[in-house]
GUFIZA-132908 format. One line per 4 residues: their letters; for each residue x, y, z of N, C-alpha, C. Coordinates in steps of 0.2 Angstrom, whole numbers. Layout:
BEGIN
a> X Y Z X Y Z X Y Z | ...
end
This chain:
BEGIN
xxxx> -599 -327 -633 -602 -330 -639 -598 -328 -645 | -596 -332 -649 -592 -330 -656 -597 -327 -660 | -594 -320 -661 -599 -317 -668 -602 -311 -662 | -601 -311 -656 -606 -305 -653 -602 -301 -649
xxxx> -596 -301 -651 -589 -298 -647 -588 -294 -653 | -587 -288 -650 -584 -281 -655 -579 -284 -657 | -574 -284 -655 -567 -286 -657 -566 -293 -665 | -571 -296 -664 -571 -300 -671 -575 -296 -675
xxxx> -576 -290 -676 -579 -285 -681 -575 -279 -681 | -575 -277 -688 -572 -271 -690 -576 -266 -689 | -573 -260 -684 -575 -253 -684 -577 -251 -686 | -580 -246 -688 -582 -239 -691 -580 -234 -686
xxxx> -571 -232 -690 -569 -225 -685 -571 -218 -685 | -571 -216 -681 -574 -211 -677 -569 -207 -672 | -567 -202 -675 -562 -198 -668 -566 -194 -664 | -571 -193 -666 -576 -188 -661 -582 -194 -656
xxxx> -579 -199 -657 -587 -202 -652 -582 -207 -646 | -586 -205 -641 -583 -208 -636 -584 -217 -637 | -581 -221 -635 -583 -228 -633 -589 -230 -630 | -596 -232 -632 -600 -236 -630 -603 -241 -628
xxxx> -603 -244 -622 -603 -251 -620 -613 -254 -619 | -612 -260 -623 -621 -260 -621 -617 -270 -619 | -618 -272 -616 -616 -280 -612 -623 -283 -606 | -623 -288 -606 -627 -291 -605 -625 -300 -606
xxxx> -630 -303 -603 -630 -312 -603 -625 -313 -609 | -621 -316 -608 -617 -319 -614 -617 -315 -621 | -616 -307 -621 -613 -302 -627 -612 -296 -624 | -606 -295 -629 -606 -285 -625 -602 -282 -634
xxxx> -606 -275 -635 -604 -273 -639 -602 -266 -638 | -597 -265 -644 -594 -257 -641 -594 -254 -646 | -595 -248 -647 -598 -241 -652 -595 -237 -651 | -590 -234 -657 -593 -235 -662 -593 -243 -667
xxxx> -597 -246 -670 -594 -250 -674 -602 -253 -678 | -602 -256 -683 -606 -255 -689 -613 -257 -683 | -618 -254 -688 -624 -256 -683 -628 -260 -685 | -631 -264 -679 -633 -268 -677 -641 -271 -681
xxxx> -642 -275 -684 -648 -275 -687 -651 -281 -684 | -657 -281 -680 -661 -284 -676 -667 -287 -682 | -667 -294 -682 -673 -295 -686 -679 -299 -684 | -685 -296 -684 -690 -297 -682 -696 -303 -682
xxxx> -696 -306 -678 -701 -312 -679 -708 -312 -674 | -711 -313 -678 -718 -312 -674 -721 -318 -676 | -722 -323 -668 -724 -327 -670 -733 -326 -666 | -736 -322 -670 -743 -320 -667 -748 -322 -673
xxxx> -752 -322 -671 -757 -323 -677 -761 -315 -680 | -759 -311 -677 -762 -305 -679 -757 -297 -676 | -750 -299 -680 -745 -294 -679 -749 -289 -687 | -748 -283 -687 -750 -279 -692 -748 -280 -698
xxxx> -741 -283 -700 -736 -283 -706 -738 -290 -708 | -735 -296 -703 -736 -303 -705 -740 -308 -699 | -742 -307 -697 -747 -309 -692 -750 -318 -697 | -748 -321 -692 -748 -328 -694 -744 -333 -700
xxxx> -738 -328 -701 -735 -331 -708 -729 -337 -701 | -728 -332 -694 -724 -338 -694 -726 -341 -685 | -733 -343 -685 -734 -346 -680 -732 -356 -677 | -729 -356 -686 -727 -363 -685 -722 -363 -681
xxxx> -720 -369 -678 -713 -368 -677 -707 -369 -681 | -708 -372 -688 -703 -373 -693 -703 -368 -696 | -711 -363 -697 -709 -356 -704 -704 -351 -698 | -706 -352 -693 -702 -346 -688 -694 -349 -688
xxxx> -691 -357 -688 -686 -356 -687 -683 -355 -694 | -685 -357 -702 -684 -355 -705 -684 -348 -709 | -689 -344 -706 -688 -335 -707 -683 -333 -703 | -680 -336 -696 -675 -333 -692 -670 -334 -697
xxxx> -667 -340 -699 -661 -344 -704 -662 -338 -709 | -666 -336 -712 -666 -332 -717 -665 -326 -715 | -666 -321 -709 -662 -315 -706 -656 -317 -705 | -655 -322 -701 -647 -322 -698 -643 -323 -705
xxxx> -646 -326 -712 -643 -325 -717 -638 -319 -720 | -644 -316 -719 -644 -310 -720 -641 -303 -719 | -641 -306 -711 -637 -301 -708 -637 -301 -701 | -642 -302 -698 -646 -300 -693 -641 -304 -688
xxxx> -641 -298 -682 -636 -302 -673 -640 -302 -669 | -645 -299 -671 -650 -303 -664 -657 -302 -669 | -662 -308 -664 -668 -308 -666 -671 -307 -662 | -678 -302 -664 -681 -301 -658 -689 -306 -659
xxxx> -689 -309 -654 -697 -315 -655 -702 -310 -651 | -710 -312 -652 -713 -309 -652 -719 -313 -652 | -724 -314 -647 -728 -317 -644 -735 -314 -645 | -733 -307 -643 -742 -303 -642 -741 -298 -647
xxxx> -746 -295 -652 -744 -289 -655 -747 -282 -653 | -742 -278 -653 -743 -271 -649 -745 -267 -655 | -748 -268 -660 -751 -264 -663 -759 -258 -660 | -760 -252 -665 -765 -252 -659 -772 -256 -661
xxxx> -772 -254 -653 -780 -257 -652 -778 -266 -650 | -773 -267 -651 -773 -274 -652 -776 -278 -644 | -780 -283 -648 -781 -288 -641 -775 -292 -637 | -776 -291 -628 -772 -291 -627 -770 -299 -624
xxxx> -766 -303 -624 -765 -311 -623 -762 -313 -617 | -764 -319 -613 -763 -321 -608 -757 -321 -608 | -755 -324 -599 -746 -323 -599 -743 -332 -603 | -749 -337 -600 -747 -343 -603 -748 -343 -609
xxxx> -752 -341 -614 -754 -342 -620 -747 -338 -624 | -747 -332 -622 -739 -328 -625 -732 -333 -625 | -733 -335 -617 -727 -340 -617 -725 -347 -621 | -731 -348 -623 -733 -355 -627 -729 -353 -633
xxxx> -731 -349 -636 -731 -347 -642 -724 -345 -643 | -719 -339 -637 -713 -338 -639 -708 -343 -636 | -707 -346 -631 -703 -352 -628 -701 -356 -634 | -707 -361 -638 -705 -366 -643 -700 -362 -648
xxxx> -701 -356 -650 -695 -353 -657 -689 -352 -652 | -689 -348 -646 -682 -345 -643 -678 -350 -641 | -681 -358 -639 -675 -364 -639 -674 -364 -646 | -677 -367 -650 -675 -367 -658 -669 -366 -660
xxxx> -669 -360 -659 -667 -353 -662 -660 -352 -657 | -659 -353 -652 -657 -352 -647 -650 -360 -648 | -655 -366 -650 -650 -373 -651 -646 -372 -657 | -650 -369 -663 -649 -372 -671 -642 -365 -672
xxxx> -644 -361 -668 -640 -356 -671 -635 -351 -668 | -631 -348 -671 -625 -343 -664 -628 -336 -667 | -634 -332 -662 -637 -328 -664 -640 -327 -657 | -640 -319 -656 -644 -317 -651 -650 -316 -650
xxxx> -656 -318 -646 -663 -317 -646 -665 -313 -641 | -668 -308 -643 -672 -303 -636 -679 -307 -638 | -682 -306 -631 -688 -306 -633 -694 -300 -631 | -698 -299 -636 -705 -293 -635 -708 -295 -631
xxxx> -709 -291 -626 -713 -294 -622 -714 -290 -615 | -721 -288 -612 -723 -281 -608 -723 -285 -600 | -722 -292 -600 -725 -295 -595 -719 -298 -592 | -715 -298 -585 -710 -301 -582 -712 -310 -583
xxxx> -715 -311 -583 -717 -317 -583 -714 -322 -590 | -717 -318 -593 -715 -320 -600 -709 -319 -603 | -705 -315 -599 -698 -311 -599 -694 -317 -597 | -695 -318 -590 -691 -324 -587 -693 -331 -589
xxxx> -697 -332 -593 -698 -339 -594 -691 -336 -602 | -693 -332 -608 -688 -331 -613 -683 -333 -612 | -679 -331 -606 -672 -331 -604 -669 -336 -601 | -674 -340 -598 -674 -345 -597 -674 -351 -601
xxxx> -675 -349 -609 -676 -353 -614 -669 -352 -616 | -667 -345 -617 -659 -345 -620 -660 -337 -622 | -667 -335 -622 -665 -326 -624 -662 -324 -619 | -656 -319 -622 -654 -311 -620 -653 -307 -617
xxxx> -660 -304 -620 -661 -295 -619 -669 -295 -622 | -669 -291 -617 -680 -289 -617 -680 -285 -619 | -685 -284 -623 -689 -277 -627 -693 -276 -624 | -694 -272 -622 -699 -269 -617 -702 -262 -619
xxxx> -710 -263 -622 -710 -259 -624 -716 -253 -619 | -716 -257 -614 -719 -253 -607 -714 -251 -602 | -707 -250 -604 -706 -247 -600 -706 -240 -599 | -715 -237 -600 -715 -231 -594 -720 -233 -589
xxxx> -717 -240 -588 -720 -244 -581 -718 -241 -575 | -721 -240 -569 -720 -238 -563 -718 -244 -557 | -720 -248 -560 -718 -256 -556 -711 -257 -557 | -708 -261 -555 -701 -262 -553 -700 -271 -555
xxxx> -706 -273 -556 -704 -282 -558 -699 -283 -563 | -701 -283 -566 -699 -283 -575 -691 -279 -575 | -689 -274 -571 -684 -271 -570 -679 -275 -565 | -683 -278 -560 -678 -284 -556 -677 -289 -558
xxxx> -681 -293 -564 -679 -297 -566 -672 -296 -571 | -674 -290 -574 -667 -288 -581 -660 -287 -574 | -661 -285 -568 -654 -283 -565 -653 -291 -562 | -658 -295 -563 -655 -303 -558 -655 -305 -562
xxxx> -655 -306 -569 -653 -312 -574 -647 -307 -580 | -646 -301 -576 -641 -298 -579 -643 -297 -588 | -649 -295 -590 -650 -298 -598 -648 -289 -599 | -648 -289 -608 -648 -283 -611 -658 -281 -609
xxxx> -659 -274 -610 -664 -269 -610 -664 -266 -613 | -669 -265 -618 -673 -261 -622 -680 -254 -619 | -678 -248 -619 -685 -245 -614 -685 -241 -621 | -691 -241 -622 -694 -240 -627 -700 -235 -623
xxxx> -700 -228 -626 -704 -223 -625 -714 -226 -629 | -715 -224 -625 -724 -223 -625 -727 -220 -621 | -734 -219 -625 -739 -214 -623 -743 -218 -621 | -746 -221 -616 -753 -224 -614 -750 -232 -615
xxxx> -754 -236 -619 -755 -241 -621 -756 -245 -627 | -754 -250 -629 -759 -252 -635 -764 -249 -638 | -768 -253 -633 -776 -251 -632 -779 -245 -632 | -774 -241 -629 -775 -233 -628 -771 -226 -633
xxxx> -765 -229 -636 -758 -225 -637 -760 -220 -643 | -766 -223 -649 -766 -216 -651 -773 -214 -653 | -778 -215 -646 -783 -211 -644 -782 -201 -645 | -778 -200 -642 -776 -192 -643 -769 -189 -639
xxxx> -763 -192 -645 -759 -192 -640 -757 -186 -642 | -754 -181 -638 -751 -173 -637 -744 -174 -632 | -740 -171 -634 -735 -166 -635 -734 -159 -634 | -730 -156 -629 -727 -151 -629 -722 -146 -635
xxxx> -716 -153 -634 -712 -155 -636 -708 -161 -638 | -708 -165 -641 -710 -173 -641 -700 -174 -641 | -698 -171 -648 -691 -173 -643 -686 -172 -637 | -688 -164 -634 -690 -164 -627 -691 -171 -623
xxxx> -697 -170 -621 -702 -173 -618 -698 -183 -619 | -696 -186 -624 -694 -191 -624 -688 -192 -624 | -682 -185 -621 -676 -186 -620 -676 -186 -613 | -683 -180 -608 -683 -183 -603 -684 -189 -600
xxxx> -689 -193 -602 -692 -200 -601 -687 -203 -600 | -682 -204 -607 -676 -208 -605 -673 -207 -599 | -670 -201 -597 -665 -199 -591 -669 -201 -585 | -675 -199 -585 -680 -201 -578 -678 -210 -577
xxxx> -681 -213 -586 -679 -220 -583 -671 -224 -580 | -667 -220 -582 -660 -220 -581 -661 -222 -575 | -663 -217 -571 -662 -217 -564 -665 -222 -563 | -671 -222 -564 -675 -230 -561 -672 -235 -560
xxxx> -670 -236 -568 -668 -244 -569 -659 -244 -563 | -657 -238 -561 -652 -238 -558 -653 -240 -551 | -659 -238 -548 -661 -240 -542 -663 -247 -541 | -665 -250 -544 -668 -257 -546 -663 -263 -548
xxxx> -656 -260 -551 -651 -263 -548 -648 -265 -557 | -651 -260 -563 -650 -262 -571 -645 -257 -569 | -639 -260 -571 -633 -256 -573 -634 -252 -579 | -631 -246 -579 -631 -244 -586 -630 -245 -595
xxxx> -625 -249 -593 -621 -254 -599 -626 -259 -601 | -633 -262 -599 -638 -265 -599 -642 -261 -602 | -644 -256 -605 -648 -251 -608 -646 -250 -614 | -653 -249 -619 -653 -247 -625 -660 -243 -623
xxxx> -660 -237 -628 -667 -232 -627 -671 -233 -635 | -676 -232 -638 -680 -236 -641 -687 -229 -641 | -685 -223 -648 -691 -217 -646 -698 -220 -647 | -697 -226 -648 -704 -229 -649 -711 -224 -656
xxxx> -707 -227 -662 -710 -223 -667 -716 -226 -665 | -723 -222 -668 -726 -225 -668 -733 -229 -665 | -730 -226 -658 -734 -229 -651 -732 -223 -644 | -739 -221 -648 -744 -215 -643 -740 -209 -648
xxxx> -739 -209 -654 -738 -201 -658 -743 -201 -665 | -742 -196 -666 -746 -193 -673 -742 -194 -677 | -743 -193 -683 -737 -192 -689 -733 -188 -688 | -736 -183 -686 -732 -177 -685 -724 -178 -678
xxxx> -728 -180 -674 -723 -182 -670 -717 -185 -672 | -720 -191 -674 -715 -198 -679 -711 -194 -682 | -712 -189 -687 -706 -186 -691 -703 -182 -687 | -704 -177 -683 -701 -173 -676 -696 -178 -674
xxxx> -697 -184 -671 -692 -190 -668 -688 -190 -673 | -690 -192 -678 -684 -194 -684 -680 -190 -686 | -683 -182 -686 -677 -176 -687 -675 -175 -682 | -674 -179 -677 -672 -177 -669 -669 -182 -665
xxxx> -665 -188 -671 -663 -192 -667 -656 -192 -666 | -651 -186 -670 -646 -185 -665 -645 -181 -658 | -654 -178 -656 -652 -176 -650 -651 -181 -645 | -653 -187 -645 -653 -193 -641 -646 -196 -640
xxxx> -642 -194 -644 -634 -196 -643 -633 -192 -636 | -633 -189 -636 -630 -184 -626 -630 -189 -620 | -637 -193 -622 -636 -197 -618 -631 -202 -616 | -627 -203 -621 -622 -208 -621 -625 -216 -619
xxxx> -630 -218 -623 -632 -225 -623 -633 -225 -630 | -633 -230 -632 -634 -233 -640 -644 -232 -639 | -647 -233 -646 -650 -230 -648 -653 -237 -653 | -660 -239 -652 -663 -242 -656 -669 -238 -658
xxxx> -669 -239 -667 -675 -239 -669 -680 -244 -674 | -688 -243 -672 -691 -247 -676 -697 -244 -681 | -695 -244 -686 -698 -240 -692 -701 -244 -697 | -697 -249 -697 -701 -255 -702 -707 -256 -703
xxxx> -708 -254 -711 -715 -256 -710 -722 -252 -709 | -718 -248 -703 -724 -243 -701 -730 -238 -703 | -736 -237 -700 -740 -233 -704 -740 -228 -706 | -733 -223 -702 -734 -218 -703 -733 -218 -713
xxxx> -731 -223 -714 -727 -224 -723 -734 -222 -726 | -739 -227 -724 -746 -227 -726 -748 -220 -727 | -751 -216 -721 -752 -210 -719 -749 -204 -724 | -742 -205 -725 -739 -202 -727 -737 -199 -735
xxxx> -736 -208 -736 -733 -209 -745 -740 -212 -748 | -747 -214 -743 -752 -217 -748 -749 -225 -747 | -744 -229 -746 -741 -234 -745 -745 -241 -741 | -747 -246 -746 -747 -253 -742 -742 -257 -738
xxxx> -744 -259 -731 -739 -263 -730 -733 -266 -733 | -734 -270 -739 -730 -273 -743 -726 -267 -748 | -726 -262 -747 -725 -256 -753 -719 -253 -748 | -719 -254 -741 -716 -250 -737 -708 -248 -734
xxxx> -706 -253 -738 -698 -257 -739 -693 -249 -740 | -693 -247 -746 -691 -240 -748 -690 -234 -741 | -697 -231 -742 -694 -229 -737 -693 -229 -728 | -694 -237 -728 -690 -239 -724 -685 -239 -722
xxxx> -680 -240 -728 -673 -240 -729 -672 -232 -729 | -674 -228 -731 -672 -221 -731 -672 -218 -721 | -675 -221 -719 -677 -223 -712 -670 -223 -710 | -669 -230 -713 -663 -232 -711 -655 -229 -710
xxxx> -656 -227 -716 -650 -225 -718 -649 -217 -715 | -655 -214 -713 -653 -208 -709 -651 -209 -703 | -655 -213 -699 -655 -215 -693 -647 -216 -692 | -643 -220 -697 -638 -222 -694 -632 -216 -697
xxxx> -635 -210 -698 -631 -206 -700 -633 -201 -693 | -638 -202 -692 -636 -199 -685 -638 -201 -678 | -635 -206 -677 -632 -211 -670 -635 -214 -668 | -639 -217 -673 -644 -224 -671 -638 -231 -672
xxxx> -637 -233 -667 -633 -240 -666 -637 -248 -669 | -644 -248 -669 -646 -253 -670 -657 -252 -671 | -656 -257 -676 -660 -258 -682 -665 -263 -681 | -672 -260 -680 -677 -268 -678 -679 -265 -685
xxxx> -678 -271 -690 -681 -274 -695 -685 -281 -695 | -691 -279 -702 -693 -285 -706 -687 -288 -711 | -685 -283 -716 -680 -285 -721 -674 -284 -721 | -672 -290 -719 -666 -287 -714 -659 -287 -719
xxxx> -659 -292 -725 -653 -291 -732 -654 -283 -734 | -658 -284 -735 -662 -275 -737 -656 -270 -736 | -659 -270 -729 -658 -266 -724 -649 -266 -721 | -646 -272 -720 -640 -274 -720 -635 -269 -725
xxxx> -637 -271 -732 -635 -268 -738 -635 -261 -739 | -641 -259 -735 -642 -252 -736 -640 -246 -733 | -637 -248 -725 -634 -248 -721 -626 -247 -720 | -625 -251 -723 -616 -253 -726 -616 -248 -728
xxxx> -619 -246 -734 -618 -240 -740 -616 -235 -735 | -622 -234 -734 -622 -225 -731 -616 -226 -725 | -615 -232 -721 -608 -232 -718 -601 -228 -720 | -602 -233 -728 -594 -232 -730 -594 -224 -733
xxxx> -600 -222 -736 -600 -216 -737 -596 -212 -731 | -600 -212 -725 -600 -211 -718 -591 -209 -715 | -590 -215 -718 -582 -217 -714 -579 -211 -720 | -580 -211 -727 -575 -207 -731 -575 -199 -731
xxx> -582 -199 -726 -585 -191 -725 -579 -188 -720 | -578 -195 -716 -575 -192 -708 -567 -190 -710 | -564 -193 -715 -556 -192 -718 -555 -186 -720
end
């Protein structure tokens, strides 16, 4: 697909970072090279941030039009919300809701769509629709479904660290060592998703701010996200927005943009490849900077 090939993108050089390939269903990109800002559509009636602004089908294609504006390579849709406590939603009701945007989205536009989604079901109908790459934010799943479907439709994969559940994640969640303990998850899932037939190149890891951690935790991941580079897969993070902003700075929802972007622009200072945002001009712009800074540092 034009526009999802490294090669029609300029670089950000690096002599010290190996090549890294993340490829899937129709894109493959190679890192080092500017990072990736994913932008967020929730078309749910009760997401935490926007929760009903785009359960239409024209406000969802018009907020997509307005991220790919902006900047964004891929979109990630979003059917049920994984906040906590959240109630949880059928697999046809989820599907209703995200299938109408990801054709849309999929005909009007040259933009990649993953879709959110914990359920193979609703996986495969997405992909079916024209999405990607699944966000997966259960994968400390022990089932295998949802993992044969990503190695049979060859889609990209997001495994995203958690503690428990929605429902459950931050009842009393504890830690040893939290960037430990989440650098091992990933390596464990390595190997799963290898037995089950996900190529490695198919992998993006995801510390899952946010779901099943304390505040404390959350800032531990954050000063500890260049330990997850060893790994040698790319590296998403989802910060937007989040409570810990609340908790932290006293911050509403709507106030949380700032240090969002502060977020941001660390993260890609220490080898975060790619960016699930709300604001995605924002973040685009803000991101670039600490780049260029980034590239003048490396001379």
């Amino acid at each position: 697909m034009i526009g999802h090939n490294v090669a029609a993108r300029e670089s950000i050089p690096s002599s010290t970072e190996s090549p890294i390939n993340w490829c899937g269903r129709g894109f493959s990109f190679t890192f080092p090279r500017p990072a990736i800002v994913m932008g967020v559509l929730n078309v749910t009636p009760d997401s935490f941030s926007d929760g009903g602004k785009f359960t239409d089908l024209e406000a969802a294609t018009t907020q997509a039009k307005r991220m790919i504006d902006g900047g964004a390579e891929i979109i990630d849709v979003g059917g049920e919300s994984t906040r906590p406590g959240a109630e949880l939603v059928s697999t046809p009701e989820e599907i209703d809701r995200v299938v109408p945007s990801i054709e849309k989205i999929c005909a009007e536009f040259d933009v990649l769509v993953s879709i959110d989604t914990q359920k193979p079901d609703v996986a495969q109908a997405a992909l079916a629709a024209g999405a990607s790459i699944v966000n997966d934010i259960a994968s400390n799943r022990e089932d295998t479904e949802m993992w044969k479907l990503v190695a049979r439709k060859n889609a990209g994969y997001i495994a995203m660290h958690m503690q428990g559940n929605p429902q459950t994640m931050q009842d009393s969640p504890a830690y040893e060592d939290v960037v430990a303990e989440v650098q091992a998850f990933f390596e464990d899932r390595l190997q799963k998703l290898a037995k089950t037939g996900v190529s490695i190149e198919q992998v993006v890891f995801d510390v899952g701010i946010g779901f099943g951690k304390t505040l404390e935790h959350n800032l531990q991941l954050l000063g500890g996200l260049s330990m997850f580079t060893t790994l040698k897969r790319p590296q998403l993070l989802g910060v937007s927005r989040k409570s810990l902003f609340g908790k932290l700075l006293d911050l509403d929802v709507d106030r949380r943009l700032p240090p969002g972007l502060a977020c941001a622009t660390w993260a890609v200072a220490n080898g975060v490849q790619i960016l699930r945002v709300h604001d995605v001009a924002e973040t685009v712009h803000a991101v670039r900077m600490a780049e260029s800074i980034l590239e003048r540092a490396r001379t």
